[in-house]
C-alpha positions in Angstrom: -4.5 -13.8 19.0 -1.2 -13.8 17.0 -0.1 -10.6 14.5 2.9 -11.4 12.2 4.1 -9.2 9.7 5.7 -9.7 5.8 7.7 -6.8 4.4 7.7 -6.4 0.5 9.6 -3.6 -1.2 8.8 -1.7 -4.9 9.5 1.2 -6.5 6.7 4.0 -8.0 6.4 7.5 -9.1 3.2 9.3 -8.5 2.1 13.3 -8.3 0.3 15.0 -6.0 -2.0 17.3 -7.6 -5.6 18.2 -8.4 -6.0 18.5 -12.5 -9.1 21.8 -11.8 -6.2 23.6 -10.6 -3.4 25.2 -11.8 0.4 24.6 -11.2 0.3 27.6 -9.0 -2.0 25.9 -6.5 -1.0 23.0 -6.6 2.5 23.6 -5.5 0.8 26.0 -2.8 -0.9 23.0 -1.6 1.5 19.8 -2.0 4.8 21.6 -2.4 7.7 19.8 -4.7 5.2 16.5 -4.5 3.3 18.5 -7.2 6.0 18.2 -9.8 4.4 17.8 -13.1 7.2 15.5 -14.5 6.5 13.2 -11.6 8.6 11.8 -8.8 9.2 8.4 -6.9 9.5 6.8 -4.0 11.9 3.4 -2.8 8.7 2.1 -1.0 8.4 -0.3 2.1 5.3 -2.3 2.7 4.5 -4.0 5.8 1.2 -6.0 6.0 0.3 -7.1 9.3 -2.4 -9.8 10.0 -3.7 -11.7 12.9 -5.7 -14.8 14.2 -5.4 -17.9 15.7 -2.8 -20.6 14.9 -2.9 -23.8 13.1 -2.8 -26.1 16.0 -0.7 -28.7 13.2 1.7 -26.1 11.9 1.6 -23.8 14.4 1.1 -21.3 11.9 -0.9 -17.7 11.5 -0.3 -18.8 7.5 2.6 -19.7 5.7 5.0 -16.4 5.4 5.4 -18.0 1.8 1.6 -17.8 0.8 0.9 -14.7 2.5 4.2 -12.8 0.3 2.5 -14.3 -2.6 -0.9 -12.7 -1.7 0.7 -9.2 -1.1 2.7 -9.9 -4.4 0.0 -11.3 -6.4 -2.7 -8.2 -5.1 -0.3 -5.0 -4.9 3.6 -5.8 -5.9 2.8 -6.9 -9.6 0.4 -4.1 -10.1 2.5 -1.2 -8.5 5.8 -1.7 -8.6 8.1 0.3 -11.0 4.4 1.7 -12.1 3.3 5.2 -12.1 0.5 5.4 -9.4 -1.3 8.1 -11.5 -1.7 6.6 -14.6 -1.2 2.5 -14.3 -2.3 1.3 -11.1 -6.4 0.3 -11.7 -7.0 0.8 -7.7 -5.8 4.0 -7.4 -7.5 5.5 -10.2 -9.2 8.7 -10.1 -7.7 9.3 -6.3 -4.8 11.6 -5.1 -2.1 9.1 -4.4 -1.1 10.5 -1.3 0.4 7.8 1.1 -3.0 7.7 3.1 -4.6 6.9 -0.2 -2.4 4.6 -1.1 -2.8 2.7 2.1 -6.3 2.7 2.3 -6.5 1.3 -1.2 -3.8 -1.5 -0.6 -5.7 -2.6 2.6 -9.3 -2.8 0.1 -6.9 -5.0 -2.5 -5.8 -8.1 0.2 -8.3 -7.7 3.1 -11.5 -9.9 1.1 -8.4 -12.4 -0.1 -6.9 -12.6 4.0 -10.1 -13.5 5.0 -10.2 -16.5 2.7 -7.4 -17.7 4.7 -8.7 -17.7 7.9 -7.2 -14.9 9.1 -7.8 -11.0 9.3 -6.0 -8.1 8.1 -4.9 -5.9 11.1 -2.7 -3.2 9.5 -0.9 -1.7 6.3 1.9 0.4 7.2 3.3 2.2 4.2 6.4 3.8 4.5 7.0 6.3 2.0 10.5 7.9 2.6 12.6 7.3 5.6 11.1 10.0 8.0 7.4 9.2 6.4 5.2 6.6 7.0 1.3 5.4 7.4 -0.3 2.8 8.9 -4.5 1.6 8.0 -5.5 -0.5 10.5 -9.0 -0.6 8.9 -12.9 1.5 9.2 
């Protein structure tokens, strides 16, 4: 079994908040991430898959097709986007980095398997000091 990994980079703005309750609560629960003007995030996306090698190219896949994947399935949609309000996979969810993950790993992992190879783990890295990773149910 082989794991590479493709890094892709974009740029959101989300809020963490729940709309029954009020601004009071909500900054008691998620703090500053509550902000109801918004705030962003310079994010870092790893994707992670694994499988057997081409026994031609001695390829997992092409690091070209799979960054096209991950930019066709999440980048387009996401980046410079606001998480809340534009991104159609996150909709009606919290967009908490957990989410977010979860959500990115239902987006690519039907498409991997097409390829002949599996989806092993998302890592999302949110700030510098923050990061999750999804390696699946």
């Amino acid at each position: 079994m082989v794991y590479i990994t493709r890094r892709e980079i974009f740029n959101a703005a989300h809020r963490l908040f729940m709309e029954e309750w009020s601004d009071q609560q909500n900054l008691e629960v998620f703090g500053k991430c509550s902000n109801p003007l918004w705030h962003g995030h310079n994010y870092i996306l790893y994707i992670t898959i694994k499988g057997e090698l081409d026994p031609q190219t001695g390829y997992l896949m092409d690091l070209r097709i799979l960054s096209s994947i991950i930019n066709d399935k999440i980048i387009s949609k996401v980046d410079h986007k606001n998480i809340n309000l534009e991104v159609e996979f996150m909709k009606g969810k919290i967009p908490s980095a957990e989410n977010f993950a979860i959500n990115i790993w239902n987006e690519l992992n039907a498409e991997l398997l097409k390829h002949n190879c599996a989806l092993h783990c998302v890592k999302l890295c949110e700030t510098e000091n923050n990061y999750v990773e999804y390696f699946g149910k």
